[in-house]
Phi, psi and omega in degrees: 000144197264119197267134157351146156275293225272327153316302163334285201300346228247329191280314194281333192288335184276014149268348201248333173279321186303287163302341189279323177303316161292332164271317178084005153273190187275152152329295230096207195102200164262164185199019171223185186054215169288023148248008117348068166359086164279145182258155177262160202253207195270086305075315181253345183329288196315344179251328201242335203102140176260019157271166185264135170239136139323134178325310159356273166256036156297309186274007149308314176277339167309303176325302197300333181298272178355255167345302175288356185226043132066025208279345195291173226231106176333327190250317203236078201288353180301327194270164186227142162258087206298194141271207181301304213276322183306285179350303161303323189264347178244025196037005175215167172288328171238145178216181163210148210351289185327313190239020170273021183261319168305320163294331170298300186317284169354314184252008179242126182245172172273126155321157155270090195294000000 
C-alpha cells in the first residue's frame, strides 16, 4: 500500500533526527546553491533585510517588494519598472523577469565565516 506524503515526510525527518543524535553531524540535505546563506550588499539591503538569506528568499521578498509597489510593467507583465531602489540593484529602469536574478547575483555575497 502506498504511504501518504506527509507519512513519508514525517518517517524520513524521524530518520534524519535519528542520524543526526547518533553521528552527532548534520542529516545532509542541501546546503548550496540556492539554499546558501547570502549577505545583500546595502542597496538590496533596503529591499530585503541586512540579514544572510537563502538565495530564495532574496528573490521572493524582491517579488513581494514588486507586487506591493505595483513595478510589473501593465501591458508586458514580464517586464518590472523599477523604482529608485530597484534602479539601483538593476542599474536601468526596466530590466526583465528573466534577467533580474543576473542583476541580484550582482549585490550578492557569501557570509565571512
Amino acid at each position: 500500500m502506498a504511504r501518504s506524503a506527509e507519512k513519508r515526510g514525517k518517517n524520513e525527518t524521524a530518520a534524519a533526527e535519528k542520524k543526526v543524535k547518533a553521528t552527532g553531524k548534520s542529516a545532509g540535505g542541501a546546503r548550496g546553491g540556492i539554499t546558501a546563506p547570502v549577505t545583500p550588499s546595502a542597496d538590496l539591503a533596503e529591499i530585503v533585510g541586512k540579514g544572510d538569506l537563502p538565495r530564495s528568499e532574496v528573490v521572493k521578498k524582491v517579488w513581494d517588494y514588486i507586487k506591493k509597489h505595483d513595478l510589473q510593467d501593465a501591458k508586458d507583465r514580464r517586464q518590472i519598472n523599477g523604482d529608485d531602489k530597484l534602479a539601483k540593484i538593476f542599474g536601468k529602469k526596466s530590466v526583465s523577469m528573466f534577467e533580474m536574478n543576473k542583476h541580484l547575483s550582482a549585490h550578492l555575497s557569501t557570509p565571512k565565516a
